[in-house]
C-alpha positions, 0 to 999 in steps of 0.5 A, a space after each residue: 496540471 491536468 490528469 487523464 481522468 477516466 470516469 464511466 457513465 453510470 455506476 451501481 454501488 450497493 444497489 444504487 445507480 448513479 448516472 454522470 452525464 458529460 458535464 457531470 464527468 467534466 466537473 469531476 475532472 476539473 475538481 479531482 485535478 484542483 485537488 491535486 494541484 492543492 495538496 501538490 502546492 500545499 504540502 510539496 507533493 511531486 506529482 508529475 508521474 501521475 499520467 491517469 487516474 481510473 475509477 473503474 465500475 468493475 474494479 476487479 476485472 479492470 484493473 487485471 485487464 488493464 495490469 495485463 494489458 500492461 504486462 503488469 503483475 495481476 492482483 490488489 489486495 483482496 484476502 479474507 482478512 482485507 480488501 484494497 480501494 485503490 492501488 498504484 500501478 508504476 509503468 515502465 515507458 518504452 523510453 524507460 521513463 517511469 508514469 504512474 496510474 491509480 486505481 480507486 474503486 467506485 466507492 471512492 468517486 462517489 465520496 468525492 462528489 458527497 464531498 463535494 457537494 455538501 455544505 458547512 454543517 453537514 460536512 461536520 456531521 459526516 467529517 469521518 466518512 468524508 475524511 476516509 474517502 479523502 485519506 484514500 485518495 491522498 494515501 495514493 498521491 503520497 504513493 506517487 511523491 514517493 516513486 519521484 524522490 525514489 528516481 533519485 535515491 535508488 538505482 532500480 538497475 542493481 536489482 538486475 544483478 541481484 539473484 532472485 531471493 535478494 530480489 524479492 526482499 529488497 522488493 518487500 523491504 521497499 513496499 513495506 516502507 511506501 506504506 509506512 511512508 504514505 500512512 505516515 503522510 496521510 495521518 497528518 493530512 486527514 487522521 482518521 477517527 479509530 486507529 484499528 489495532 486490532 486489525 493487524 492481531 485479526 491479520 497475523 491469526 490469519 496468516 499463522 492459520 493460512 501457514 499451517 494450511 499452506 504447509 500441510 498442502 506443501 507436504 502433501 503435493 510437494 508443491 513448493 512454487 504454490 507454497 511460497 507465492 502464497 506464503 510470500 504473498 500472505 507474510 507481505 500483507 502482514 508487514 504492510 499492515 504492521 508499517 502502516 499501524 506504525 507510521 499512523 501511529 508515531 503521526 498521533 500527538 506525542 501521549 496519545 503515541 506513547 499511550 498507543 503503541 504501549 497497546 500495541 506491545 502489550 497486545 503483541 507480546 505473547 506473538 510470533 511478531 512482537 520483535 518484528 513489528 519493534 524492529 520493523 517500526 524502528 529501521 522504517 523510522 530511521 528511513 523516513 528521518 534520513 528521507 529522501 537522502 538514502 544510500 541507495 539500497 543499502 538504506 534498505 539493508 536493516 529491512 531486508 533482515 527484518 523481513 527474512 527474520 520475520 520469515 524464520 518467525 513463521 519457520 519458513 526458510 527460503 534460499 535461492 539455489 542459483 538458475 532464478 530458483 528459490 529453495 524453500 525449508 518449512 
């Protein structure tokens, strides 16, 4: 296996430069692709549509360069509640063969040689910080295993006889389970320290305040495309965050499950999200235990109501209107 790995010169991280001369890149090369090669035999990962792998200086500007380039859709995580350190990007050949490149950010790299570098004893001493750079760049991979079995589960050619609502929620419905999946997967591999709950209550404040925002705006300019593109944008967020928080969790030994996700229902109880996230928890089970021997879309089915439920939650009422148009009642 041997991974297209696209390394700069020199890197400034916090203030800090960091200068890889061509053996240093070499080494790197060579260790990053016997990682992969490990977790690929260790733990039945399919990798063979990774084409490339960037560790960009500028992780903003590259990429969107690179997503344009590619006639990609332009954006990663990044919103006042989060910020992403990797994305996995899916491209279409001109065979129509399927390739996939990642995205990490710099801070990742430079993990990887600590990681790389220390010894027994100081590898203990830091095992947190190791172990979140290493969940990072596993999570990816686990992107990566998930779009190969996809090929054989899914006929992405329906979505071209979909209207344009149906499309977008068997999109979300899908991306919702690749994290449930990859955050389920790297939990066994390299379980972090803090399950952070409270993130997800910290996102959907954010998102019931962004609504509200977003809803006056709509009222006032009758702008409906901004509304929704940024409302579908801050909801899938939201469901993102909530399969991730559940796929981590239902990984924990079997107490400590039970003891969390009472913490968690007890937290969300009094929300506009508490049905969700049971149900969303629930139906993303069901898809990893029949896994990877889906129906094709239909598996996705149960999703797709959670997400329009979730939708309703927020008063938020979208109804495709025929001509690729979308209506949307708040």
């Amino acid at each position: 296996m041997d991974i297209k790995i696209h390394l700069h010169d020199e890197y400034v991280i916090a203030g800090q430069r960091y200068i890889l001369d061509e053996k240093n890149k070499e080494g790197l090369r060579d260790n990053v692709n016997s990682l992969i090669e490990f977790f690929a035999k260790e733990d039945h990962l399919n990798i063979s549509m990774l084409r490339e792998i960037y560790f960009p200086n500028d992780y903003t500007n590259e990429l969107l360069t690179f997503q344009k380039e590619n006639k990609l859709i332009e954006g990663h995580t990044q919103n006042d509640v989060a910020i992403g350190f990797a994305i996995t990007l899916p491209i279409i050949t001109e065979d129509n063969e399927k390739n996939i490149v990642i995205f990490y950010r710099p801070e990742i790299l430079i993990g990887i040689i600590g990681v790389l570098m220390v010894d027994g004893n100081a590898f203990d001493e830091a095992k947190d910080e190791f172990f979140m750079v290493l969940n990072t760049l596993y999570h990816e991979f686990c992107h990566v295993n998930d779009h190969y079995h996809q090929k054989s589960m899914l006929d992405f050619s329906e979505t071209n006889q979909m209207d344009i609502l149906n499309k977008m929620v068997f999109s979300t419905s899908l991306s919702t389970w690749e994290e449930y999946y990859a955050y389920r997967m790297t939990s066994r591999r390299y379980p972090l320290p803090n399950l952070d709950k409270e993130h997800l209550m910290e996102s959907l404040e954010w998102l019931s305040k962004r609504t509200i925002e977003l809803k006056e705006k709509f009222i006032t300019d009758k702008d409906m495309d901004y509304f929704w593109v940024n409302f579908y944008n801050d909801s899938f967020y939201v469901l993102r965050t909530a399969a991730g928080l559940y796929g981590t969790t239902i990984e924990l030994p079997f107490d400590e499950c039970e003891k969390t996700m009472e913490e968690i229902n007890i937290m969300l109880q009094d929300t506009y999200f508490a049905q969700t996230f049971s149900e969303l928890g629930e139906q993303l089970t069901i898809l990893y235990d029949n896994y990877p021997n889906w129906n094709g879309f239909n598996s996705l089915l149960p999703i797709n109501k959670v997400v329009i439920n979730f939708w309703n939650s927020c008063n938020v009422y979208p109804e495709d209107i025929g001509g690729n148009r979308l209506w949307v009642g708040i």
